[in-house]
BALOBA-1460 file (C-alpha; in Angstrom, 3 decimals):
// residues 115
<rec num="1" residu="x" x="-15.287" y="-20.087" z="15.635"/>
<rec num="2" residu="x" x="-16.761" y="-20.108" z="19.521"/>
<rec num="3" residu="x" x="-14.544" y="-19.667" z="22.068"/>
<rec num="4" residu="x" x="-15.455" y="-20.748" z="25.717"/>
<rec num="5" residu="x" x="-16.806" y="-17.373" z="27.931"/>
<rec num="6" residu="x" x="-14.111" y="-16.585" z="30.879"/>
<rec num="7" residu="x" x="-16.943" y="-18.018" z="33.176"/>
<rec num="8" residu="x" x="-16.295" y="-21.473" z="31.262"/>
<rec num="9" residu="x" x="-13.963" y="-24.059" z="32.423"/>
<rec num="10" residu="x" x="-10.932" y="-24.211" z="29.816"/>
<rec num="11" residu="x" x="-11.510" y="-26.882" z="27.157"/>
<rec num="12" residu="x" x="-10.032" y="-29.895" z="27.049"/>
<rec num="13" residu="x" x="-6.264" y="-30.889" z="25.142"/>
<rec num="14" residu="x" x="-7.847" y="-32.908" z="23.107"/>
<rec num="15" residu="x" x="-10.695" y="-29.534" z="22.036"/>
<rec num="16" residu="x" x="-7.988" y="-27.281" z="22.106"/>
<rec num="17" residu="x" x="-5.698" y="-29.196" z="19.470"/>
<rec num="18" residu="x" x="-8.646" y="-29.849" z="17.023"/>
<rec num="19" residu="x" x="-9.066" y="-26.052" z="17.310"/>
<rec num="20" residu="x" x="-5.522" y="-25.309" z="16.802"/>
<rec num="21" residu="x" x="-5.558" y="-27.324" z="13.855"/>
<rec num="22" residu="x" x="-9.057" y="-25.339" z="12.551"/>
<rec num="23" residu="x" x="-7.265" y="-22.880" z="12.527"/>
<rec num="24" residu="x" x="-4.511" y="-23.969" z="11.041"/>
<rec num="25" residu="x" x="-6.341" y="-25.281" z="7.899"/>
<rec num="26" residu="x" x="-8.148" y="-22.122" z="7.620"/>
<rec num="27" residu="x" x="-4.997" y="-20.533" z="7.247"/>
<rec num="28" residu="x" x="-3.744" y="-22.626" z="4.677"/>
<rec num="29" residu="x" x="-6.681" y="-21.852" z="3.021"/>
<rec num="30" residu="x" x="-6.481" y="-18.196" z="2.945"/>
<rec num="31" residu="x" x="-2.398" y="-18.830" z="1.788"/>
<rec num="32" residu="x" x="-3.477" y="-21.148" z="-0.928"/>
<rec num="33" residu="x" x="-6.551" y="-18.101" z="-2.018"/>
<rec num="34" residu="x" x="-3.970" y="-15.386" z="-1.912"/>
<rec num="35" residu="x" x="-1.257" y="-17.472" z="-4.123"/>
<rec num="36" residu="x" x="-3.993" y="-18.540" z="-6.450"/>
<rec num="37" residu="x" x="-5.096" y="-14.638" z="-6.801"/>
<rec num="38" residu="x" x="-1.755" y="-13.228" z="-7.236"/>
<rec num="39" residu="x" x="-0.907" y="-16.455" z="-9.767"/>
<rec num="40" residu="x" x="-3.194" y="-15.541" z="-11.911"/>
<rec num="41" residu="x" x="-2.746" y="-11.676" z="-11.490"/>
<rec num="42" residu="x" x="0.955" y="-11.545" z="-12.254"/>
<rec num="43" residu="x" x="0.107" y="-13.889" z="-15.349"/>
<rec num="44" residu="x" x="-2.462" y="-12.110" z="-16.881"/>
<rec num="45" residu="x" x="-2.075" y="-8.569" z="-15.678"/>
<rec num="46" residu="x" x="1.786" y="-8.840" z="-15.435"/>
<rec num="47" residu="x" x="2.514" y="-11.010" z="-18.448"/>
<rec num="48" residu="x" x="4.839" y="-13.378" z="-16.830"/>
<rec num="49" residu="x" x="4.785" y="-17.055" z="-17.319"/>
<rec num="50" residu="x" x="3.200" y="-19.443" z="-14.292"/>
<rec num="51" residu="x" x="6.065" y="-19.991" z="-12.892"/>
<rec num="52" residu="x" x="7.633" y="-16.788" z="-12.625"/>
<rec num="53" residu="x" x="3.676" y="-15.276" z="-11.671"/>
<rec num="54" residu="x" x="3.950" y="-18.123" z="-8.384"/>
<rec num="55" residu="x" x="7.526" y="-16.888" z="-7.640"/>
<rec num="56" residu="x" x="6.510" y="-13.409" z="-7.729"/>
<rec num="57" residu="x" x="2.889" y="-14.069" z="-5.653"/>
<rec num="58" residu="x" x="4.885" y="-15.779" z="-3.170"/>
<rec num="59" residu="x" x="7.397" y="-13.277" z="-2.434"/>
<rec num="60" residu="x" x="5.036" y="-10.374" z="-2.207"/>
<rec num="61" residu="x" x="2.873" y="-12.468" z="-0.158"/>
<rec num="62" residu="x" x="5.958" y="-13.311" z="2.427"/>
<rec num="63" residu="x" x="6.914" y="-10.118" z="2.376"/>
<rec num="64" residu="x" x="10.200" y="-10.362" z="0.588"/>
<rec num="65" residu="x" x="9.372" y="-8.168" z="-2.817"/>
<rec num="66" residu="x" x="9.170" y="-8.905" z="-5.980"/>
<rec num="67" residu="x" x="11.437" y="-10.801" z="-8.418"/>
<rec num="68" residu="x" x="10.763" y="-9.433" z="-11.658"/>
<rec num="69" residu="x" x="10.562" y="-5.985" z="-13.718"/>
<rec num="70" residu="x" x="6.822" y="-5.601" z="-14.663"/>
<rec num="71" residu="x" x="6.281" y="-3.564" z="-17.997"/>
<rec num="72" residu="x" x="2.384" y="-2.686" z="-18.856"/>
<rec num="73" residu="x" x="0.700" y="-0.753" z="-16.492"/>
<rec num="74" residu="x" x="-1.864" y="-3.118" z="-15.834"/>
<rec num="75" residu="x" x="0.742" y="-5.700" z="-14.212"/>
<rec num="76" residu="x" x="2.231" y="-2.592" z="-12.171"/>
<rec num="77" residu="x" x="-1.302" y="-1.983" z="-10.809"/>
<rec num="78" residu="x" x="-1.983" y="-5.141" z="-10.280"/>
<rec num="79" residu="x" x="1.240" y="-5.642" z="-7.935"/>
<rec num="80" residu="x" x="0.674" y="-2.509" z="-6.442"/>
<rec num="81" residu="x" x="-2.950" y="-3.985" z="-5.409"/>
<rec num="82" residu="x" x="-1.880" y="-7.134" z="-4.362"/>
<rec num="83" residu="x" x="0.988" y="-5.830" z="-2.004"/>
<rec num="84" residu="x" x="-1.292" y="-3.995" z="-0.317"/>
<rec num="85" residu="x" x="-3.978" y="-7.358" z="0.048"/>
<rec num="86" residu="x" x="-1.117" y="-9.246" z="0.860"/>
<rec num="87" residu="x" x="-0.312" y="-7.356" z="3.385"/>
<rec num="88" residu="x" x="-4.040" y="-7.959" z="4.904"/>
<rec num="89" residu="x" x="-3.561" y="-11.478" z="3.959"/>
<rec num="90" residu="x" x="-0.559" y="-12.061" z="6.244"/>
<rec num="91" residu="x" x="-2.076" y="-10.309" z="8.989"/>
<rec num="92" residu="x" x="-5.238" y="-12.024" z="9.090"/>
<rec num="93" residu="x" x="-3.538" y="-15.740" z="8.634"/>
<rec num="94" residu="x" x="-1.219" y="-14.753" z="11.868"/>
<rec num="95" residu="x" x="-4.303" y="-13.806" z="13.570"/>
<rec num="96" residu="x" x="-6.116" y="-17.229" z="12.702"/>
<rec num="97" residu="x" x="-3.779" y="-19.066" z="13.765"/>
<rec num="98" residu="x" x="-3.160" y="-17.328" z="16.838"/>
<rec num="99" residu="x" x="-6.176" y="-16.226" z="18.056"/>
<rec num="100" residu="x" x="-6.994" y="-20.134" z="19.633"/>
<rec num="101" residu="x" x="-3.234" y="-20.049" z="21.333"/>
<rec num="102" residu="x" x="-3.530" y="-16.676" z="23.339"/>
<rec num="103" residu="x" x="-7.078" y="-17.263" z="23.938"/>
<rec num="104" residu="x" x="-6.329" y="-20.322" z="25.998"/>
<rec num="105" residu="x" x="-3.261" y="-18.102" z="27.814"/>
<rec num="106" residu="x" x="-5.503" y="-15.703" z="28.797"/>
<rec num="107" residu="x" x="-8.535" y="-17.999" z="29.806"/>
<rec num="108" residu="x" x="-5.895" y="-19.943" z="31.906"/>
<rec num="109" residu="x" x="-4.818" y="-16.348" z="33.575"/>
<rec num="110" residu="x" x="-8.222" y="-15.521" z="34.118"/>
<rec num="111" residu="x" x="-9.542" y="-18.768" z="35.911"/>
<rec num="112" residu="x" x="-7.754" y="-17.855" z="39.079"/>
<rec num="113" residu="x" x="-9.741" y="-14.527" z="39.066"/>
<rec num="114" residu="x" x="-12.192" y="-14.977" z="41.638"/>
<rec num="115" residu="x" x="-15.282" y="-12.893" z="39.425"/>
């Protein structure tokens, strides 16, 4: 994604929105990636059913913890894996979705520079 150079005017509403929402699909993206991974990681590695494997995916990725006891060691190194991506996950999402937002505060601050 290109952003406009501080030498640039500032984009239009109408630009800036269709960015925003870029972004904001992008992000879902990653979200719906990330669930899809730990889904099937807490499933096959962690033995749960679907349902509980999406419940537990979803709360690690939130940052909330996990629901259930895991009891083979593949399913414990699995979560211990996927914490630490989800972690990365959430990050980079926030990032996405902000990076359009304080890139037009800051362009905005910097027009009245006269450089």
């Amino acid at each position: 994604m290109k952003f406009e150079k501080k030498t640039q005017p500032l984009v239009s509403k109408k630009e800036f929105l269709r960015r925003l929402l870029r972004s904001i699909v992008i992000a879902f993206i990653l979200v719906t990636v990330s669930l899809l991974i730990g889904t099937a990681g807490y499933h096959y590695f962690g033995e749960l059913h679907w349902l509980d494997s999406f419940l537990n995916s979803s709360m690690i990725l939130t940052g909330m913890g996990p629901v259930d006891k895991l009891n083979s060691d593949a399913g414990k190194l699995f979560a211990a894996f996927y914490s630490l991506f989800s972690g990365i996950a959430f990050l980079t999402t926030i990032s996405v979705i902000l990076a359009p937002i304080l890139h037009r505060g800051l362009h905005r601050f910097h027009l009245g520079d006269g450089e």
